[in-house]
Structures are given as C-alpha cells and as structure tokens.
C-alpha positions, 0 to 999 in steps of 0.5 A, a space after each residue: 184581643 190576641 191582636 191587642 196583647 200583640 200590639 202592647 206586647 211589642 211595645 213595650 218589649 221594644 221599650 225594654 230592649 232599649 236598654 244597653 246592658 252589660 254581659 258577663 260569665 254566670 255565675 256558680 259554673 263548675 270548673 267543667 263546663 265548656 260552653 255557655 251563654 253570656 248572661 246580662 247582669 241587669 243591675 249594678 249594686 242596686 242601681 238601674 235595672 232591665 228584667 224586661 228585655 228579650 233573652 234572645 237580643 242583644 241591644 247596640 252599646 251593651 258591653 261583653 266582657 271576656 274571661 282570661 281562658 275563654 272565647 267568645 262565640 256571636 251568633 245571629 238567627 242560629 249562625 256564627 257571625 264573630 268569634 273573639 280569643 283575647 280578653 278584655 271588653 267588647 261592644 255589641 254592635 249589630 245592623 239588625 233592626 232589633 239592635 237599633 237603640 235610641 240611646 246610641 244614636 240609632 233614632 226614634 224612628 228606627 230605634 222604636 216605630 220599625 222594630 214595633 211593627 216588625 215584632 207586631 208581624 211576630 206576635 210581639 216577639 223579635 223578629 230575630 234571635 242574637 246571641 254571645 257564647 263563651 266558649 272554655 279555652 282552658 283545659 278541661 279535668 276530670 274527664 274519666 276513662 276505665 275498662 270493665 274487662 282486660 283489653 289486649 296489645 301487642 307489646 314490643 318489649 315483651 314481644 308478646 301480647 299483654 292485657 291489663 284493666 286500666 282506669 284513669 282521667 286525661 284533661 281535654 281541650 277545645 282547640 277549634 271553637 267553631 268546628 265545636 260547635 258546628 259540628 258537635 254541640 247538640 242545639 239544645 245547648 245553644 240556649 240560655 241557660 244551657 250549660 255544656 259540660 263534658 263530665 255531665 252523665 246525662 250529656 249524650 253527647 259527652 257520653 260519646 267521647 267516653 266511649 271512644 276513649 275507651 275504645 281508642 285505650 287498646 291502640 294507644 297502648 299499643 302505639 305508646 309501647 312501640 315507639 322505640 323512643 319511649 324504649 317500649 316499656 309498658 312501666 313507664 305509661 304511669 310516669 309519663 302522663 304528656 307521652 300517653 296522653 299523644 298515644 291516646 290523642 293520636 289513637 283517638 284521632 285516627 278512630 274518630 277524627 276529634 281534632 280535625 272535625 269536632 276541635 278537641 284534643 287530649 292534653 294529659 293523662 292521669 293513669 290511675 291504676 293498671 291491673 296486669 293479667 296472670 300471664 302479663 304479671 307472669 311475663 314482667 316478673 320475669 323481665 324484672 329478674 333478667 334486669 336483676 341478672 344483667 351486667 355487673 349487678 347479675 354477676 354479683 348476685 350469682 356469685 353471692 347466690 353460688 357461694 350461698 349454696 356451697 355454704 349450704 351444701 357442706 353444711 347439710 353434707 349431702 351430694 344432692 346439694 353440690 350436685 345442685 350447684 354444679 348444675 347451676 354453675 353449669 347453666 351460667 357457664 361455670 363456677 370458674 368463669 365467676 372466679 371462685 376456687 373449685 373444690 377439691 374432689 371428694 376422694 373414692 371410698 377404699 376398695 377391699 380388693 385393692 387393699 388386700 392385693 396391695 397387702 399381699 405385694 408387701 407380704 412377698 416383700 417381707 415387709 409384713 408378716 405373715 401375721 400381719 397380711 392374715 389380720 389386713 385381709 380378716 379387716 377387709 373382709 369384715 370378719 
C-alpha cells in the first residue's frame, strides 16, 4: 500500500509541477525583514491556479519578479547557485530534472516518465530542492541599542575618563548578501515561510548583534571623541548621527568583524538620550563656563560681573565686600587690566596723638590759645 500511494503520489505531483508559475515578495512583510522566500503567487484575479506543486521546485519558465531595494538569492539542494542586485523580471531556468516542464519544450518523456521514477525512488517527493530568497538591500531601522549601566571612555577634550548611560537606534545594512547568508542566517530561515528580521526578539541570531553593539558603544565613544577632526567633543555625538554611526561601525568591525565575515554595516545612528554621570555633568559645567569666560565674551561678562560687586559692595558699605573684589580682581589679573577706574582709598581713621601733638606745635606758635589747646586735647581724649 505504501508502495502505491508512493507510485500515485509522484504522479500527480509531477503532473502539478508542470506548471509555470509566477514568484513574488509575500505580502504583509514588516519593513524590518531582511530575508525571505519568494512565494508563488498561484492565481491571477481567479484565473488558473497551482496549489498542487511541490514548495521546494521551481518549474523552467516561472517568472521571479525583483523589488527596487531587494536581491535575489538562488539555491539548489541547499547551496547558492546565482544572485541578481538589479530589478526587474527573471525566468527560472535550471537542468535539473525536476525543472524540466512540457509546456517549455522539455519533452513527454523528460518532462513527466524521468521525473516520475526519480521521485517514485524518494517516496513520491522530488528528488531535489530549489529555491529563490530575496534578500533586503535597503537599510534596515529600528534596530535598537541601550546600557543598563554607566560605561566609560577616555575622552580627549576633557582629558579624563567620563561615563554616561545611553540609549538609541542605528539602521543597518547588508552590503554582502552571500557572506550573509553563508555565514550568518541560521538554517532554519531558510524555509518557506521564514522570515528573517533583525529587530524579532525571539531571533537569536539578532540577539547576537545587539550585544555586540553594545559591547562595541564604550570604543566607539571613544574613537569618536578622539578623532581631532570631529574636535573631540562628546556634545556633538547627538548632531552627528552618519560620524558616530563609523565610530560604532568601526568599533563593531574591529570586535566582531561584521562587514568582512558576516556583510552588515551600520549606516546611521539616532542617539536617543545620554545621561552623563556626576563627575562627567560636574566636568561639562565646568568646560561650559570656561567657554563663557573666553575671548572678548569672557571679558565682558567679568567686567560686567566686577562693576556688579563694587556696586554692591558700596551699597552694603562693608570691607568684606571690596575686599572680595579685590581678590577677584587679583585672580584675573587686575581690575586695571579691565579698564575700569581704581577707587580712591579709603582714608585712615584720625589718631589722637597726632591731633593733640599737632595742636601743641600750633599753640607754641600762638596760633591757638591756651584755651583752645585745653578744649582740643579734652576732645581728643573723650573728656
């Protein structure tokens, strides 16, 4: 009996796979997914129809049409037999047996008898798996990075180490679709059905890659604040998503080789958020003023800053508060290298000894009288 169903089985599936067919993207893909199977579409607005044929034969004649932004991937018995980058329309053409078909001329003979017993020897299935992928060319979004914790670089500019936690997304891109899929898709994509995404947590694979991004962010960090053509300022990593995304590309390669054995790259980087920690937030404060102080800027606002403390100064009338100045004026190198007027000195309060010795040289020269010195030196005295 099992040898019967076998017998009518590769029959009729021969019969089925006669059929040219017509290959397309499936639809209801997310803008995500990076590899999947070319599907036949099987009917055409209600006329003709194949839902008999073997999933894993592609008959001489069918049509594959190509996306804008997509490759096309062939495989035969699991290895890569052609790849097309341009779009437009492609015929299958293949000299495997179970290609053959007798509406393109391959014969009654070769087209139905062979490819019968050769499947009647597999149990009544093909003898022979084929295969078309498309492969996305485009760049791919969404794909998302963060850090738990601070991580730490050395940073050029501030001549230090700084650390921050960061979060964000970066777009990738498969530049070598053949090292891709050799080397990196796992088998079970390779089906039918199988959509390849990079943003799908339940994907190992793209699992992987996120944790090499973000064990790559502390050296990309670090590359891109000390490159002196990007004048090392960790500031600027929020404007300049195209410059971090090479640090991180650059950064990811050296670690874990993506363009040279698995052919991705990141293209582009949207940083989200950095949180500084206290002793970075401390250190930028600090930059950020001495930015303020510099140049014809800075020397305005001290002026404006020292003219403000004389003002306040005389008004509490207090020596604490010029004395204050003073210092301050000393720490920038003078109130007159700012072009402001020196205030004149206070004068010294009046010494009672001096008074009264300079009452009595007038008395010995009767200038005052005697009267006179007597009511000076009670004054002086506070009697």
């Amino acid at each position: 009996m099992g040898l019967v169903q076998a017998v009518v089985g590769s029959i009729g599936g021969t019969l089925a796979d006669q059929w040219k067919d017509f290959y397309t993207v499936p639809g209801g893909l997310p803008a995500t997914a990076a590899l999947f199977a070319a599907v036949p579409q099987g009917t055409n607005a209600g006329r003709g129809s194949n839902t008999k044929g073997s999933s894993n034969i592609i008959t001489n004649g069918s049509k594959i049409v190509v996306p804008e932004g997509y490759g096309l991937l062939l495989f035969q018995d699991g290895k890569i037999t052609g790849f097309a980058a341009e779009p437009g329309g492609y015929e299958w053409r293949s000299d495997d047996i179970n290609s053959q078909s007798i509406f393109t001329g391959g014969g009654l003979v070769d087209s139905l008898i062979k490819q019968s017993w050769e499947r009647f020897k597999f149990g009544g299935q093909p003898g022979s798996q084929q295969a078309a992928f498309f492969v996305s060319l485009k760049e791919l979004p969404d794909n998302r990075f963060g850090t738990q914790s601070e991580i730490y670089w050395d940073d050029g500019f501030l001549n230090t180490q700084v650390g921050a936690v960061t979060r964000g997304s970066y777009t990738l891109k498969i530049v070598d679709p053949i090292l891709f899929v050799k080397n990196f898709v796992p088998a079970t994509y390779l089906q039918a059905g199988q959509v390849f995404d990079f943003t799908d947590m339940d994907n190992a694979a793209a699992s992987q890659l996120f944790n090499e991004v973000v064990g790559s962010l502390a050296p990309a960090f670090s590359l891109y604040t000390n490159d002196p053509g990007k004048g090392n300022r960790i500031t600027k990593l929020q404007q300049d998503s195209v410059g971090f995304a090479k640090s991180l590309s650059d950064a990811v390669e050296q670690a874990y080789q993506w363009k040279s054995d698995r052919g991705l790259a990141i293209v582009k980087t949207a940083i989200v958020s950095i949180e500084y920690d206290a002793n970075t937030r401390e250190l930028l404060k600090n930059v950020q003023r001495a930015d303020a102080l510099s140049g014809a800027r800075g020397n305005s606002n001290l002026q404006a800053s020292v003219a403000a403390g004389i003002q306040s100064a005389g008004e509490n009338g207090g020596a604490a508060g010029m004395m204050g100045i003073g210092m301050a004026s000393g720490m920038m190198g003078g109130i007159g290298g700012l072009q402001q007027p020196v205030a004149p000195a206070a004068p010294a309060a009046d010494d009672p000894v001096a008074r009264l010795k300079k009452a009595k040289e007038m008395l010995d020269l009767g200038l005052i009288t005697q009267a006179d010195y007597d009511s000076l030196k009670a004054k002086a005295l506070g009697l």
